[in-house]
NURO-656028 format. One record per residue (C-alpha): x, y, z; residue in one letter. Coordinates in steps of 0.25 Angstrom, whole numbers, plus 5000, padded with zeros to 4 digits. Layout:
BEGIN
XYZA;...
REM end
This chain:
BEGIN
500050005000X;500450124996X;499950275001X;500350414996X;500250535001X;500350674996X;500450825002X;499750944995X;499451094998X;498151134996X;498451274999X;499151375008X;498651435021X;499151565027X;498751625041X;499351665055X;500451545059X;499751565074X;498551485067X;499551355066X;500251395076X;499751465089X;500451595093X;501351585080X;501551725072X;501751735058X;500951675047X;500851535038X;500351485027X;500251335028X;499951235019X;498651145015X;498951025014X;498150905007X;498750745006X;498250654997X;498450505000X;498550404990X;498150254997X;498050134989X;496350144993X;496250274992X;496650444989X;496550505003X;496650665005X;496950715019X;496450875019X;496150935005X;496451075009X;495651205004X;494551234995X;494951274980X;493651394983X;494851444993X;495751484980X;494751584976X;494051624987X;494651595001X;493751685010X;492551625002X;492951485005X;493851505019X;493151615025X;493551685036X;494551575039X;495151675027X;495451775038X;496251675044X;497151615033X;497651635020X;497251555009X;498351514997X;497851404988X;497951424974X;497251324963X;497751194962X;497851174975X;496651124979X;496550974983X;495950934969X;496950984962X;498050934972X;497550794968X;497450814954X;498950874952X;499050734959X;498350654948X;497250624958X;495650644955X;495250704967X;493950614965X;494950504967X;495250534983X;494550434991X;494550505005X;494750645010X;495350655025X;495050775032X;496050825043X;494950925047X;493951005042X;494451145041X;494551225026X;495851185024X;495751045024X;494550995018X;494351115007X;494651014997X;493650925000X;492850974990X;493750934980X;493750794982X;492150754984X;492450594982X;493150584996X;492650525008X;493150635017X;493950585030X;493550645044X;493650645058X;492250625062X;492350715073X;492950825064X;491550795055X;490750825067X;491650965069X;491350995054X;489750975056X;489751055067X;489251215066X;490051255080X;491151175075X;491351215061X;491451335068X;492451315077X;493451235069X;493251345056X;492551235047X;491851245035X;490851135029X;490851165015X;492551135015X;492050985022X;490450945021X;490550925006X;489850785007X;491050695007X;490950555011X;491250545026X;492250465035X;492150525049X;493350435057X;493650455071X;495150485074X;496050375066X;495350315054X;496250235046X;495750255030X;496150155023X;496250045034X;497750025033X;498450135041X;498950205030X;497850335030X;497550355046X;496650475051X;497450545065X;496450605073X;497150745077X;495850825083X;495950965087X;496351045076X;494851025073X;493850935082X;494150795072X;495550845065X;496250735060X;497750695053X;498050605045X;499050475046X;499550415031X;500550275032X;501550305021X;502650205016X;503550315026X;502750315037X;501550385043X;501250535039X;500450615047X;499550735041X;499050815052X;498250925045X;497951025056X;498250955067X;499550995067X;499851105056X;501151135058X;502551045063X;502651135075X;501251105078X;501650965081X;502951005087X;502551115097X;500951065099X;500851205094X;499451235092X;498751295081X;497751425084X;496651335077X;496051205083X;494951155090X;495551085103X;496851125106X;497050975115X;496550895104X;497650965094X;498650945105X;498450785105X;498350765093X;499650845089X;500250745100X;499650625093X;500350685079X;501750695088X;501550555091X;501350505078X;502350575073X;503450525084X;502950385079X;503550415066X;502350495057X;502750605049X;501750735051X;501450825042X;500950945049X;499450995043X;499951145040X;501451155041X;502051245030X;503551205034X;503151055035X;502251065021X;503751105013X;504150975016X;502950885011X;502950814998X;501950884991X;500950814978X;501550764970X;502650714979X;502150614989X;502350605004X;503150475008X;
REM end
């Protein structure tokens, strides 16, 4: 058995460095990134970035989530056309894992309507929720779109042979969750937000944006333990850390 994976921007943020990093100065711009997995039973994205509405019209799409951050996403960098400068129909991608359900990540869900789309349950519940859509700055026309539903609760193993494990890692968000991918190297862990940059793992150095601070705390531990097992973590939002990544159509091994 062979698996694949591949690394993707889907386009560029910009906005306080305090928003990443609690009480830092300065500013970011980080990247979006999208991974495509190739498994002998199946194509597997984990996020799928920003709506291609956001290239025209940021503040029509965003909205005052625009006050916040600076949008740089340029044409042909949308996840449907990620994929086809891959040679991969969009229509082809069996599952969509969601790491949350903030604009960034799931944008691109719209592109890909075949999908079964992946998600902590408890996330789901979150998304239904006026008070917590709310709370957690989410927007139901970037995820309620109809897809076929598989609502897992913490580790979900897809493919039944370890190689694509879901990682719970609540509190970025109520059901955040990462993602585990056995490649012939070793196990590689994409953490989306619950670890946006390398110093975020190091220091346990918070972000400014979450929804339990203790619950981003264990799980940042829980990440520090895999990684001491021998993992490699790619940090969700890490612009140092994203120069160093193999981007499509190289292939991570």
């Amino acid at each position: 058995m062979t698996v694949k994976l591949f690394a993707t921007t889907c386009g560029w943020i910009g906005g306080d460095l305090s928003n990443f990093l609690a009480g830092e100065k300065g500013r970011v711009v980080i990247p979006v990134p999208s991974y495509l997995i190739e498994h002998p039973k199946g194509r597997v994205l984990f996020d799928t970035g920003i709506h291609p509405d956001a290239q025209r019209d940021v503040r029509g799409r965003i909205g005052k989530k625009a006050d916040t951050f600076d949008v740089t996403f340029r044409p042909g960098e949308e996840i449907k056309a990620r994929l086809e400068s891959l040679n991969v129909d969009p229509g082809s991608i069996k599952f969509i894992i969601n790491s949350h359900l903030h604009w960034d990540h799931t944008g691109g869900n719209a592109l890909i309507p075949n999908a079964t789309m992946v998600i902590q349950k408890r996330e789901w519940e979150a998304g239904k929720l006026p008070e917590k859509i709310e709370a957690n700055s989410f927007d139901p026309k970037d995820y309620d779109l109809g897809h076929r539903l598989l609502q897992v609760e913490g580790e979900h193993d897809l493919f039944g042979d370890g190689s694509v494990v879901t990682i719970p890692t609540y509190g970025h968000t109520p059901g955040h969750q990462s993602l585990k991918v056995k490649l012939a190297s070793g196990d590689v862990i994409m953490t989306a937000d619950a670890c946006y940059m390398r110093k975020t793992l190091e220091d346990l150095h918070l972000p400014t944006i979450f929804e339990d601070a203790e619950e981003m705390r264990e799980s940042l531990k829980a990440l520090r333990k895999l990684q001491a097992n021998g993992a490699r973590i790619f940090f969700g939002h890490d612009p140092e850390f994203w120069k160093s990544v193999p981007q499509a159509p190289l292939q991570i091994t």
